[in-house]
PDB file of N, CA, C, O and CB in Angstrom:
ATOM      1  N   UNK A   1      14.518 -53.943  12.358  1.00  0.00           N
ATOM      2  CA  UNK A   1      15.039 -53.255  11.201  1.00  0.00           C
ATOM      3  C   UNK A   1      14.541 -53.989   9.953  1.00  0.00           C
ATOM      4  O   UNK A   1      14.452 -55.217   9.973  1.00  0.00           O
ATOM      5  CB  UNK A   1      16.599 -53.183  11.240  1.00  0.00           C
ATOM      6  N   UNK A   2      14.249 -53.355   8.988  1.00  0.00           N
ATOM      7  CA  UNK A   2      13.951 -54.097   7.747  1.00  0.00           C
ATOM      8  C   UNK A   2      14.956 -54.066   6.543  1.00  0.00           C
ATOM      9  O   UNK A   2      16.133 -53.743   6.706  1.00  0.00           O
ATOM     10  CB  UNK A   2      12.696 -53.598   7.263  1.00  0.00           C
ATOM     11  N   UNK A   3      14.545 -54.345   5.585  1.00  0.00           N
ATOM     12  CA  UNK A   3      15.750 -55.135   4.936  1.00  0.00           C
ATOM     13  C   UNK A   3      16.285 -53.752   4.148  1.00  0.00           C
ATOM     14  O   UNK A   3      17.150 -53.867   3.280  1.00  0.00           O
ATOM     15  CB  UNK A   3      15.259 -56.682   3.775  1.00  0.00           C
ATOM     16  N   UNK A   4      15.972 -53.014   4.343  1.00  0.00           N
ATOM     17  CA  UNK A   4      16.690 -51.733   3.696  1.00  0.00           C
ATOM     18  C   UNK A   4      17.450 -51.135   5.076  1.00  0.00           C
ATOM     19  O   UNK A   4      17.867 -49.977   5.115  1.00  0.00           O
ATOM     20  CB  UNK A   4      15.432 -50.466   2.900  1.00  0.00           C
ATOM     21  N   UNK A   5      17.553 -51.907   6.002  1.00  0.00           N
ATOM     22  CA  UNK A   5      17.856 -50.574   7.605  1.00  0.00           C
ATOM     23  C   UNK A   5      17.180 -49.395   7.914  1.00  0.00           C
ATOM     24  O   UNK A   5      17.693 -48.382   8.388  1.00  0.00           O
ATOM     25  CB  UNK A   5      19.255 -49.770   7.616  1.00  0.00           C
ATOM     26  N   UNK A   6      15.699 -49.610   7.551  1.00  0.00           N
ATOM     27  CA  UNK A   6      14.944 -48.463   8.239  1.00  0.00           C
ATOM     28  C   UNK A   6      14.501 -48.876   9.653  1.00  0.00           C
ATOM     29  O   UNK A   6      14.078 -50.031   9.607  1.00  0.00           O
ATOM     30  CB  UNK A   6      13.643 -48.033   7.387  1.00  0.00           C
ATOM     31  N   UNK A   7      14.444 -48.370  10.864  1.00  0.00           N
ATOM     32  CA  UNK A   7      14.065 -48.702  12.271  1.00  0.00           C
ATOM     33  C   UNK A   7      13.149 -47.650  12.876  1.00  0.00           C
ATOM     34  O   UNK A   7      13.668 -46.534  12.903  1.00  0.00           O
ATOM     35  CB  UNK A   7      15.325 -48.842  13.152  1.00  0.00           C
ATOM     36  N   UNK A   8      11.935 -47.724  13.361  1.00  0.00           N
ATOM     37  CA  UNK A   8      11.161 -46.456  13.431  1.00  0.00           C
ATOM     38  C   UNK A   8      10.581 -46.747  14.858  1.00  0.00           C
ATOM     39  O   UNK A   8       9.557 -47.422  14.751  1.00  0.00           O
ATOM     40  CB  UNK A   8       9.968 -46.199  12.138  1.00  0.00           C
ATOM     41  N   UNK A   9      10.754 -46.589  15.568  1.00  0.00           N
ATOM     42  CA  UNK A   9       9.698 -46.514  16.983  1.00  0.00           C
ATOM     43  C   UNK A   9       9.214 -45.431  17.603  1.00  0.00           C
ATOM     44  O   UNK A   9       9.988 -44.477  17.688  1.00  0.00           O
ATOM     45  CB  UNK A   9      10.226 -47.040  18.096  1.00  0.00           C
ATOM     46  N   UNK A  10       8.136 -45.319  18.063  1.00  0.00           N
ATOM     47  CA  UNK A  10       7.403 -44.334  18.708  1.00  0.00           C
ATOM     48  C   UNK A  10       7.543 -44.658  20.321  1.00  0.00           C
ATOM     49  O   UNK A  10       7.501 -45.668  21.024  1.00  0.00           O
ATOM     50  CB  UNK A  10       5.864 -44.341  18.145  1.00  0.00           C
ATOM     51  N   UNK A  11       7.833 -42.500  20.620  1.00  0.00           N
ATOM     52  CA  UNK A  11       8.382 -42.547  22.054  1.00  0.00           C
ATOM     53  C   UNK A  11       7.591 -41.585  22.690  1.00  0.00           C
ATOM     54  O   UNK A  11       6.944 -40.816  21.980  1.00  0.00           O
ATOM     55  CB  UNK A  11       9.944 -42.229  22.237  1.00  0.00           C
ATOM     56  N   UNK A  12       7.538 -41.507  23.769  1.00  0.00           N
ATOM     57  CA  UNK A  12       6.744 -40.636  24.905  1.00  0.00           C
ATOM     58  C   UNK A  12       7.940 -39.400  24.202  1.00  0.00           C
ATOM     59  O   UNK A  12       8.990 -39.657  23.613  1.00  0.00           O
ATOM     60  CB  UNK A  12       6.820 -41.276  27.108  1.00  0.00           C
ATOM     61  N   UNK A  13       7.221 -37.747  24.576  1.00  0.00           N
ATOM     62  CA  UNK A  13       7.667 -36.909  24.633  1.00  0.00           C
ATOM     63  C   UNK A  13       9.287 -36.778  25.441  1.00  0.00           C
ATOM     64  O   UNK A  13       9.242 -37.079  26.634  1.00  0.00           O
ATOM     65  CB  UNK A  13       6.654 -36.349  24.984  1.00  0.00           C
ATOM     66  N   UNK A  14      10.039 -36.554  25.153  1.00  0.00           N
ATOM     67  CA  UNK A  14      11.318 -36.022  26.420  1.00  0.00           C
ATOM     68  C   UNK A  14      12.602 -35.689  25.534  1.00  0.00           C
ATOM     69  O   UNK A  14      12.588 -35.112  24.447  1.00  0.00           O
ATOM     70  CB  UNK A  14      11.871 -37.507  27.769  1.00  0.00           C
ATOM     71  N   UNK A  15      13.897 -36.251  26.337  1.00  0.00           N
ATOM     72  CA  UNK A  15      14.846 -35.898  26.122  1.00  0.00           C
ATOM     73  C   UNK A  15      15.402 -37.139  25.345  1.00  0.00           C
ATOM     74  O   UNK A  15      14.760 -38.118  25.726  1.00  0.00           O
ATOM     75  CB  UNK A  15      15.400 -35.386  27.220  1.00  0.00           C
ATOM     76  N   UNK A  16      16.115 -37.411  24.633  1.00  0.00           N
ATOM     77  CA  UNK A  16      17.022 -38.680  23.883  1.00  0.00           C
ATOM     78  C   UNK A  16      18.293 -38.784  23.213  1.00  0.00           C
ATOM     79  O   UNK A  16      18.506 -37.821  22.476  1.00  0.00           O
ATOM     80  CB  UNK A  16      16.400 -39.144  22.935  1.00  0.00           C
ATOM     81  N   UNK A  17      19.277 -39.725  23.241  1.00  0.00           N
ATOM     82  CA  UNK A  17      20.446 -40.424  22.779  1.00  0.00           C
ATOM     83  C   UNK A  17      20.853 -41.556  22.709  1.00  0.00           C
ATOM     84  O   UNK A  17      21.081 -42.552  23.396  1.00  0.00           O
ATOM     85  CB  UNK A  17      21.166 -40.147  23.160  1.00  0.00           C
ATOM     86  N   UNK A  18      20.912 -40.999  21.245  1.00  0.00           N
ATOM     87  CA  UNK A  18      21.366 -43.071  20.994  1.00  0.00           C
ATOM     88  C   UNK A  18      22.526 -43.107  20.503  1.00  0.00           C
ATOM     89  O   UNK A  18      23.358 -42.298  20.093  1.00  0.00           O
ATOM     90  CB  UNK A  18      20.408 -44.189  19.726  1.00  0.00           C
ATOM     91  N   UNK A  19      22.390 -44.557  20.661  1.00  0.00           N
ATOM     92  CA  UNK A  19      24.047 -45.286  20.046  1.00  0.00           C
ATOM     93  C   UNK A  19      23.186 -46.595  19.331  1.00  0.00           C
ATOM     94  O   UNK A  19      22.096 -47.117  19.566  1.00  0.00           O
ATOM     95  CB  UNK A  19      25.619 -45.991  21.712  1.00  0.00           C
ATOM     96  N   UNK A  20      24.407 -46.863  18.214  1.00  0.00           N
ATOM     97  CA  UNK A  20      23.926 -47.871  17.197  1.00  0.00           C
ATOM     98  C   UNK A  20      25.420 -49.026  17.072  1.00  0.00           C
ATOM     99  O   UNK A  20      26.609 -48.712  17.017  1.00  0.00           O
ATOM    100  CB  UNK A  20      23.457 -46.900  15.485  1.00  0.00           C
ATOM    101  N   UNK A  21      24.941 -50.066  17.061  1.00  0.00           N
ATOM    102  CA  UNK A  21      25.626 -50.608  16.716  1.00  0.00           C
ATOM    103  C   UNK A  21      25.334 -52.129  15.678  1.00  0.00           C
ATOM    104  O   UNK A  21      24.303 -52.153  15.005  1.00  0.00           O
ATOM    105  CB  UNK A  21      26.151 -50.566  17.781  1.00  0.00           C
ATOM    106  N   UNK A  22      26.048 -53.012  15.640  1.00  0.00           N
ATOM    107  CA  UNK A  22      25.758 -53.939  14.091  1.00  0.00           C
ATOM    108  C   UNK A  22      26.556 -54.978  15.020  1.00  0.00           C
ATOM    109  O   UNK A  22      27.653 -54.880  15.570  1.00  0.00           O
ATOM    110  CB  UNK A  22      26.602 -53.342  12.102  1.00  0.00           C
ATOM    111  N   UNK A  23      25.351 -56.282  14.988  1.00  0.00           N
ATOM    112  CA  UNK A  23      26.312 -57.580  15.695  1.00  0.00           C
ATOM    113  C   UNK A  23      26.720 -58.415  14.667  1.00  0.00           C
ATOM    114  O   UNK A  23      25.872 -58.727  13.831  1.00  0.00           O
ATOM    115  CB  UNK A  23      25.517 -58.610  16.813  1.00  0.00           C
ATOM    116  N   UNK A  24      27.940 -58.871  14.555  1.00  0.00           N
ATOM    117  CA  UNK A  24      28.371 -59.494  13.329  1.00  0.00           C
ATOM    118  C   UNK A  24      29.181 -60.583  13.855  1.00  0.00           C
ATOM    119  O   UNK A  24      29.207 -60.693  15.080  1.00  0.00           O
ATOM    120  CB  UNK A  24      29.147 -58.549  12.329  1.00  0.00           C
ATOM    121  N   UNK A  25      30.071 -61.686  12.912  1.00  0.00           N
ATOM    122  CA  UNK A  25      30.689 -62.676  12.988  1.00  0.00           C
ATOM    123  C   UNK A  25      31.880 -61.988  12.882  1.00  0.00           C
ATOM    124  O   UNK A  25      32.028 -61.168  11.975  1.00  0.00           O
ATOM    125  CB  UNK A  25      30.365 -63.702  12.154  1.00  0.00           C
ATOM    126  N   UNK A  26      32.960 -62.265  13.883  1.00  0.00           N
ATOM    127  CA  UNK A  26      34.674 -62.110  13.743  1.00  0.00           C
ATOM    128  C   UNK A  26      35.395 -63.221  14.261  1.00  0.00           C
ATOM    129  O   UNK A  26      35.500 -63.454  15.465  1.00  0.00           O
ATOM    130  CB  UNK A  26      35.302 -60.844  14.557  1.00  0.00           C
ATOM    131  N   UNK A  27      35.886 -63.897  13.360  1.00  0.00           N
ATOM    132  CA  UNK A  27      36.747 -65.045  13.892  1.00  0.00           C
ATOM    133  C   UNK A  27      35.703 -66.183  14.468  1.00  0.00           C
ATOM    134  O   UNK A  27      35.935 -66.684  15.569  1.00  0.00           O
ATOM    135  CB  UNK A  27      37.833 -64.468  15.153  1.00  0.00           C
ATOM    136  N   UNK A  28      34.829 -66.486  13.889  1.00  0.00           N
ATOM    137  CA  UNK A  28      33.697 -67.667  14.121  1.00  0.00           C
ATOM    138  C   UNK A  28      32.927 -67.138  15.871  1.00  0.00           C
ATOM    139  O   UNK A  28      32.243 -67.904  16.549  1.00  0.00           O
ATOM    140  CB  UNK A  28      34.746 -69.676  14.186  1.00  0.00           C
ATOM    141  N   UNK A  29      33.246 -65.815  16.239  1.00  0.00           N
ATOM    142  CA  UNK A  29      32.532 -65.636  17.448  1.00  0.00           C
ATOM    143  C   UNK A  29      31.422 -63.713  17.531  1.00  0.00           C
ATOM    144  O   UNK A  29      32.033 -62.675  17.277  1.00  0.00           O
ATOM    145  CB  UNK A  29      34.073 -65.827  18.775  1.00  0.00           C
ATOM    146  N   UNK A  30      30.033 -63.681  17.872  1.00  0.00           N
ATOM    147  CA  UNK A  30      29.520 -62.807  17.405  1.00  0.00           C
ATOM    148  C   UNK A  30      30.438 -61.642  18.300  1.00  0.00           C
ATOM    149  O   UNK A  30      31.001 -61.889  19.366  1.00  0.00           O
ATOM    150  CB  UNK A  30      27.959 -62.959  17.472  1.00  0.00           C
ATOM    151  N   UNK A  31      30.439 -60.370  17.618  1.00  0.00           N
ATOM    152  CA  UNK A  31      30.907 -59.013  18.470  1.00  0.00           C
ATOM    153  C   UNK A  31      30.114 -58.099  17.955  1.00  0.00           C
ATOM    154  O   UNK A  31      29.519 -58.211  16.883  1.00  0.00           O
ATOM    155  CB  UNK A  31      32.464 -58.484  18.358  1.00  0.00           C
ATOM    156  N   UNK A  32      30.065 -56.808  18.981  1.00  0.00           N
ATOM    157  CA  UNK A  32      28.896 -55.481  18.492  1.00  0.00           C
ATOM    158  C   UNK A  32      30.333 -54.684  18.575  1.00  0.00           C
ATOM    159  O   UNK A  32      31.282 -54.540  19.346  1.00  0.00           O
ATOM    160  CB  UNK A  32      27.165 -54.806  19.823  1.00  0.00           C
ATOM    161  N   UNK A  33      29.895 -54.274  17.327  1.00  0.00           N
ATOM    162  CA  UNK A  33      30.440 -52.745  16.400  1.00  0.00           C
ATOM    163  C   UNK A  33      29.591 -52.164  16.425  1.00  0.00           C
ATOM    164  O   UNK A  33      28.425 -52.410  16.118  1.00  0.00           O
ATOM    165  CB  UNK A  33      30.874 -52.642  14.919  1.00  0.00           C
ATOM    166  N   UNK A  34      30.496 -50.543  17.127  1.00  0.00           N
ATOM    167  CA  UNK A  34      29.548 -49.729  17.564  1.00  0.00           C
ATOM    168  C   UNK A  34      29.823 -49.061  15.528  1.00  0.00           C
ATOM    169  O   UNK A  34      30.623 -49.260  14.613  1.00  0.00           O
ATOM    170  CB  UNK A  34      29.997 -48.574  19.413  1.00  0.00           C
ATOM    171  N   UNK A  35      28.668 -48.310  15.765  1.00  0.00           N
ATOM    172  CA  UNK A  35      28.325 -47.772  14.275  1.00  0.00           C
ATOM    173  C   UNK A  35      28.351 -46.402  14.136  1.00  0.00           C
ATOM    174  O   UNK A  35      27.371 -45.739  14.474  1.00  0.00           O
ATOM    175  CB  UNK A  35      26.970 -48.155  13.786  1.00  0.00           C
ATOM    176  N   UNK A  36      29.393 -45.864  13.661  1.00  0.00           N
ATOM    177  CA  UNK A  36      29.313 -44.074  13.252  1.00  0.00           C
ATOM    178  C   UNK A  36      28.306 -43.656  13.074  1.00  0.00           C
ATOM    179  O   UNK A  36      27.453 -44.267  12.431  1.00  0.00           O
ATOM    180  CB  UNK A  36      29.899 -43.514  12.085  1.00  0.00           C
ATOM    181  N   UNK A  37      28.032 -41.909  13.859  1.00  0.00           N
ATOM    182  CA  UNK A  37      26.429 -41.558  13.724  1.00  0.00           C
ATOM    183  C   UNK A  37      27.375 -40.587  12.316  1.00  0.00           C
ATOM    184  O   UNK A  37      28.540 -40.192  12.323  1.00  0.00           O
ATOM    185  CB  UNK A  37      25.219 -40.494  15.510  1.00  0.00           C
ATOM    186  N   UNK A  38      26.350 -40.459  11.277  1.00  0.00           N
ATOM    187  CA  UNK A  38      26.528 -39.996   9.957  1.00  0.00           C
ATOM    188  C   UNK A  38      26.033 -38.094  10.107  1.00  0.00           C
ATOM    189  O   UNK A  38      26.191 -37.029   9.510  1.00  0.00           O
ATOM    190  CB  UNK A  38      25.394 -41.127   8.797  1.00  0.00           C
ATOM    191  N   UNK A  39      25.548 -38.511  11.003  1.00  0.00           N
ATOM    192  CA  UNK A  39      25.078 -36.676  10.785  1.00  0.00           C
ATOM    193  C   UNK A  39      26.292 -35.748  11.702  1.00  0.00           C
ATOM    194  O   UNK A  39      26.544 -34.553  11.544  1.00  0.00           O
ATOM    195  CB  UNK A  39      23.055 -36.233  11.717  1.00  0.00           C
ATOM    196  N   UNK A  40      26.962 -36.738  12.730  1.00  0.00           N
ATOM    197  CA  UNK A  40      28.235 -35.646  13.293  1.00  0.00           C
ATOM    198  C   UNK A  40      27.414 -35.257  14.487  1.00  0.00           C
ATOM    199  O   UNK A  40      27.742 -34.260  15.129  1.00  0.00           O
ATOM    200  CB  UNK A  40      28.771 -34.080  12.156  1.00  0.00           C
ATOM    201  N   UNK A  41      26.351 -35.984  14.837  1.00  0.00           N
ATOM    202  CA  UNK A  41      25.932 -35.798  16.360  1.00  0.00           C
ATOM    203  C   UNK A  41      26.834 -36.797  17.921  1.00  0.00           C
ATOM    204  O   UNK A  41      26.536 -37.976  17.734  1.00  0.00           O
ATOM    205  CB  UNK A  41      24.150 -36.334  16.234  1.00  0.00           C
ATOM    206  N   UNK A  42      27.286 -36.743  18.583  1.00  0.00           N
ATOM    207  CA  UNK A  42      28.166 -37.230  19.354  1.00  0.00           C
ATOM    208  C   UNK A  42      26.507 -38.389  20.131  1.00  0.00           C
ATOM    209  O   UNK A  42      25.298 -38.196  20.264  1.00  0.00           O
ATOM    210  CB  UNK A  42      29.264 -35.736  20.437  1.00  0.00           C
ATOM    211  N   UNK A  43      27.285 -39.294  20.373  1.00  0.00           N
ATOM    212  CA  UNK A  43      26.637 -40.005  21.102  1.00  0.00           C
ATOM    213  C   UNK A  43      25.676 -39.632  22.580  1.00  0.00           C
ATOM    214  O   UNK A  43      24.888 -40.400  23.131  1.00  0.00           O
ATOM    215  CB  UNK A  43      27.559 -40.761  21.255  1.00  0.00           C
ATOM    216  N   UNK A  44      25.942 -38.557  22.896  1.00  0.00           N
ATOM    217  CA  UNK A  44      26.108 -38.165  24.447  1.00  0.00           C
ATOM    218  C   UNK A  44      25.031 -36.939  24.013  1.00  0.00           C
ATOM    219  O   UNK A  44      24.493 -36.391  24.975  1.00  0.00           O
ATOM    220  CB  UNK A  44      27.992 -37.672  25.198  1.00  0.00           C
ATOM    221  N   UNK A  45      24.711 -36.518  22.866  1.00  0.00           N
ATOM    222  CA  UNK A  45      24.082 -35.268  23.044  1.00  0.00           C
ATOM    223  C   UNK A  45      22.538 -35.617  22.909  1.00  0.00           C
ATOM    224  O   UNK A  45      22.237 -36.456  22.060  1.00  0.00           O
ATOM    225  CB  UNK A  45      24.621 -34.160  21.967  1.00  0.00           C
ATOM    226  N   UNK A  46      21.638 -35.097  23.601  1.00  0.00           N
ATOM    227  CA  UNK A  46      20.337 -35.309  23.985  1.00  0.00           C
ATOM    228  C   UNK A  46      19.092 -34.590  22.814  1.00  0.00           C
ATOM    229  O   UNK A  46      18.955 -33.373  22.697  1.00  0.00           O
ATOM    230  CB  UNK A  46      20.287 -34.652  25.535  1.00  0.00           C
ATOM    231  N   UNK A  47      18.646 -35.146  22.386  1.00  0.00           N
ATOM    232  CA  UNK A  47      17.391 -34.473  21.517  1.00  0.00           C
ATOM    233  C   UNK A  47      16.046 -34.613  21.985  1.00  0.00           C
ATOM    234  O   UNK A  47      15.439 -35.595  22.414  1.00  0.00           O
ATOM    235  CB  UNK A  47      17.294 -35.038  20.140  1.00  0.00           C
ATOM    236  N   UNK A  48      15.760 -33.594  21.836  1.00  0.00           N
ATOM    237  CA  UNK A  48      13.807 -33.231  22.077  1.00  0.00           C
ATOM    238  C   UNK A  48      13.166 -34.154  21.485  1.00  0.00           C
ATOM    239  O   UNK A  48      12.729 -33.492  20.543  1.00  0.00           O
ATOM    240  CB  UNK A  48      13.041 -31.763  21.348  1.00  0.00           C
ATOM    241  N   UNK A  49      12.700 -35.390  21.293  1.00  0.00           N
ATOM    242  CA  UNK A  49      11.690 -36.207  20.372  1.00  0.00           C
ATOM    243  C   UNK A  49      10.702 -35.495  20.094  1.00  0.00           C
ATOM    244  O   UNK A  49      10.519 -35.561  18.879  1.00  0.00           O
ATOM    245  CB  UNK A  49      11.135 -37.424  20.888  1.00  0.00           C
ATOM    246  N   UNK A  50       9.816 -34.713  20.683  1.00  0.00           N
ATOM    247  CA  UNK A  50       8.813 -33.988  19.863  1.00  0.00           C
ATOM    248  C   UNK A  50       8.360 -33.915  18.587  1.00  0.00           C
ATOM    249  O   UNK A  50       7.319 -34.400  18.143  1.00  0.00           O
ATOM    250  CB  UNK A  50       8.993 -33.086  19.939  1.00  0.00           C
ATOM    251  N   UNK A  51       9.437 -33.099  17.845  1.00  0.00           N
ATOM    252  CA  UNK A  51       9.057 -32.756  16.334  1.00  0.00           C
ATOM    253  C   UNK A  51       9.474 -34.301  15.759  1.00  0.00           C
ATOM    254  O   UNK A  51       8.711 -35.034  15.131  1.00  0.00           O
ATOM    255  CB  UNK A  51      10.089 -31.231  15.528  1.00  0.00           C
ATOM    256  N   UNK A  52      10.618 -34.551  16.064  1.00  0.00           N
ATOM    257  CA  UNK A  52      10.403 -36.387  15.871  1.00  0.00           C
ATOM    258  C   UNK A  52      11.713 -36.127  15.531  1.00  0.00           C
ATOM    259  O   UNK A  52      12.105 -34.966  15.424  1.00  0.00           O
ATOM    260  CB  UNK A  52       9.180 -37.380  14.576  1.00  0.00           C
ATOM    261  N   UNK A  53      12.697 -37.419  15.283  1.00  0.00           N
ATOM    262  CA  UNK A  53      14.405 -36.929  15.354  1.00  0.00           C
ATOM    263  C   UNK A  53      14.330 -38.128  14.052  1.00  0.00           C
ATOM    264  O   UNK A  53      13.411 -38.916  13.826  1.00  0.00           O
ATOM    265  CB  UNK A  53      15.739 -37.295  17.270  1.00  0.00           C
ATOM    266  N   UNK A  54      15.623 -37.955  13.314  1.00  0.00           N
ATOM    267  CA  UNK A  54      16.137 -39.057  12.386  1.00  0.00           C
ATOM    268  C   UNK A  54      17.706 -39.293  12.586  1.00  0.00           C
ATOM    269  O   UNK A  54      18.631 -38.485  12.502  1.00  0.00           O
ATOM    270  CB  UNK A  54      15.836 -38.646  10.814  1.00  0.00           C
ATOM    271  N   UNK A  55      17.711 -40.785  12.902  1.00  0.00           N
ATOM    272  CA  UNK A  55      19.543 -40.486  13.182  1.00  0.00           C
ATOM    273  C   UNK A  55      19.639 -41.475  12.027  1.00  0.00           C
ATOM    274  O   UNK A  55      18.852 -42.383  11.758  1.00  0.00           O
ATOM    275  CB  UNK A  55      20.573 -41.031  15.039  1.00  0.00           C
ATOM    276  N   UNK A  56      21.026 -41.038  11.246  1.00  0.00           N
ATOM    277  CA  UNK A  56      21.911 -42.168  10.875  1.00  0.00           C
ATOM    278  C   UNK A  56      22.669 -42.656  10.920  1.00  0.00           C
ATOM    279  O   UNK A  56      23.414 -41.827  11.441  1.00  0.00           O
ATOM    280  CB  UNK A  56      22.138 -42.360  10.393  1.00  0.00           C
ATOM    281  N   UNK A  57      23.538 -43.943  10.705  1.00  0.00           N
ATOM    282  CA  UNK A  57      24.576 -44.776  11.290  1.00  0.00           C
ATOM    283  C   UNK A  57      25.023 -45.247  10.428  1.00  0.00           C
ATOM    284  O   UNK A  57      24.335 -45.359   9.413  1.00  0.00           O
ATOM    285  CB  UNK A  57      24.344 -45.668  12.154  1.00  0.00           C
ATOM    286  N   UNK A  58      26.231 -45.680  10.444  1.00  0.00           N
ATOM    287  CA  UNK A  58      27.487 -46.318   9.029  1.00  0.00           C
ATOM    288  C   UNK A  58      28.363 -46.745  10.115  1.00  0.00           C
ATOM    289  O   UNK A  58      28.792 -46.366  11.204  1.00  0.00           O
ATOM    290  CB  UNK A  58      28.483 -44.932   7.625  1.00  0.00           C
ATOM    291  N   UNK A  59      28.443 -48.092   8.975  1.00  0.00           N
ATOM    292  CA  UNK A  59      30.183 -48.896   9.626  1.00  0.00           C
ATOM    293  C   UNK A  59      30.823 -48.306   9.253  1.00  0.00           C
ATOM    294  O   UNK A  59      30.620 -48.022   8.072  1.00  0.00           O
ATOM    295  CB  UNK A  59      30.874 -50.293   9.299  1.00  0.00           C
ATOM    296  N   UNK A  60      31.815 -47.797   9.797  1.00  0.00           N
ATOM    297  CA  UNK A  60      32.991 -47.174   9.428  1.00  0.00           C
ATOM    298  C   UNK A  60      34.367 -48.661   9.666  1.00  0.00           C
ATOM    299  O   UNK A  60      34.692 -49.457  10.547  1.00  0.00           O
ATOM    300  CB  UNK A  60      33.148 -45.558  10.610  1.00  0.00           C
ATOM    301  N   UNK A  61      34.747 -48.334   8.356  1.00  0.00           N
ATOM    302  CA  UNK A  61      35.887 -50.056   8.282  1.00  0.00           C
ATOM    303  C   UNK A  61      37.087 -49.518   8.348  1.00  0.00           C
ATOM    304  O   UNK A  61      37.916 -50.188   7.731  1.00  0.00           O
ATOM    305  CB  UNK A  61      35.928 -51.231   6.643  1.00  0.00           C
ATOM    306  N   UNK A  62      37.569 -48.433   8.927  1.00  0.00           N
ATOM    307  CA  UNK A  62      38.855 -48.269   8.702  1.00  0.00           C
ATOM    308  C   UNK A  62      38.974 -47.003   9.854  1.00  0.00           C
ATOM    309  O   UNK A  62      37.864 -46.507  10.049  1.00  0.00           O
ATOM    310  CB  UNK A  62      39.245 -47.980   7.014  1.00  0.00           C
ATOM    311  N   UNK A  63      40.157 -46.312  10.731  1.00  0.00           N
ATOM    312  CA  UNK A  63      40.607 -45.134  11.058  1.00  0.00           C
ATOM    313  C   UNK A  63      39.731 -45.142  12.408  1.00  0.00           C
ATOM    314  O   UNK A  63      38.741 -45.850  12.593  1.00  0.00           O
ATOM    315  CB  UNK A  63      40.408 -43.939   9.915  1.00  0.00           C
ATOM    316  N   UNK A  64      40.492 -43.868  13.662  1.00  0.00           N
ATOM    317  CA  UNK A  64      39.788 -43.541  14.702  1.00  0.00           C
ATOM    318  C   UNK A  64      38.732 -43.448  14.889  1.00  0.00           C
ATOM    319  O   UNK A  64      38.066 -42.838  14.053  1.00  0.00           O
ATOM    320  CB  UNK A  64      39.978 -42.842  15.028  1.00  0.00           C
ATOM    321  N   UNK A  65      38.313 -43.806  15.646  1.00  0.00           N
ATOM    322  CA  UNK A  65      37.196 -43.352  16.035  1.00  0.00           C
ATOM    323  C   UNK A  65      36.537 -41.783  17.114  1.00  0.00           C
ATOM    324  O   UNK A  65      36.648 -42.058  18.308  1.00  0.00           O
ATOM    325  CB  UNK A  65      36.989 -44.495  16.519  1.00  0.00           C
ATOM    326  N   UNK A  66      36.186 -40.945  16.980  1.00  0.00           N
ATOM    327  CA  UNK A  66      36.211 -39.339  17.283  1.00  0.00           C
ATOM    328  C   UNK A  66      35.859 -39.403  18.726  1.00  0.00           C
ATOM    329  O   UNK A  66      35.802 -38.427  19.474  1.00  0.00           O
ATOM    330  CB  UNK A  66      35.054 -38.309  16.346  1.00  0.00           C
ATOM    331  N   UNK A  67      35.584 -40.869  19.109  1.00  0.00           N
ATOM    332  CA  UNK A  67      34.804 -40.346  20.793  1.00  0.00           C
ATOM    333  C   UNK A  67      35.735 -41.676  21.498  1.00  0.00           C
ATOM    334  O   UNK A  67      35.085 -42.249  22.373  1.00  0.00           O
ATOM    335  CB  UNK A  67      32.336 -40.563  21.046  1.00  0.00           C
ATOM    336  N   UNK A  68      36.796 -42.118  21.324  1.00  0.00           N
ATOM    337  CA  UNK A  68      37.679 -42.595  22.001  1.00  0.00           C
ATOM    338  C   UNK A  68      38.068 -44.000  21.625  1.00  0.00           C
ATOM    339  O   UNK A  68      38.957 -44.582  22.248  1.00  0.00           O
ATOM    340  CB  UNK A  68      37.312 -42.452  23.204  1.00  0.00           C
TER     341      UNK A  68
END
């Protein structure tokens, strides 16, 4: 990732889903926070890479989380 959070990799043609998350310091020990996808795509749903996909991700610091 670079210093703005852009991440770009090139993939064989198929199917894809991601999850994002941010490793940080809590209580002097590292933990991964998973990271809200910003567009309202569920973690679980699969995209065509082909035409080429853009996801985005945000900490969300507060309230439920929509997928459990």
């Amino acid at each position: 990732m670079d210093a703005r959070g852009h991440y770009e990799e090139q993939v064989i043609d198929g199917l894809y889903a991601f999850h994002a998350y941010a490793k940080m310091s809590l209580n002097g020990e590292m933990v991964m926070i998973d990271l809200e996808s910003l567009g309202n795509v569920s973690y679980s749903v699969q995209q065509v890479s082909a035409p080429g996909i853009v996801k985005n991700f945000g900490l969300k610091l507060f309230g439920l989380k929509e997928e459990g």
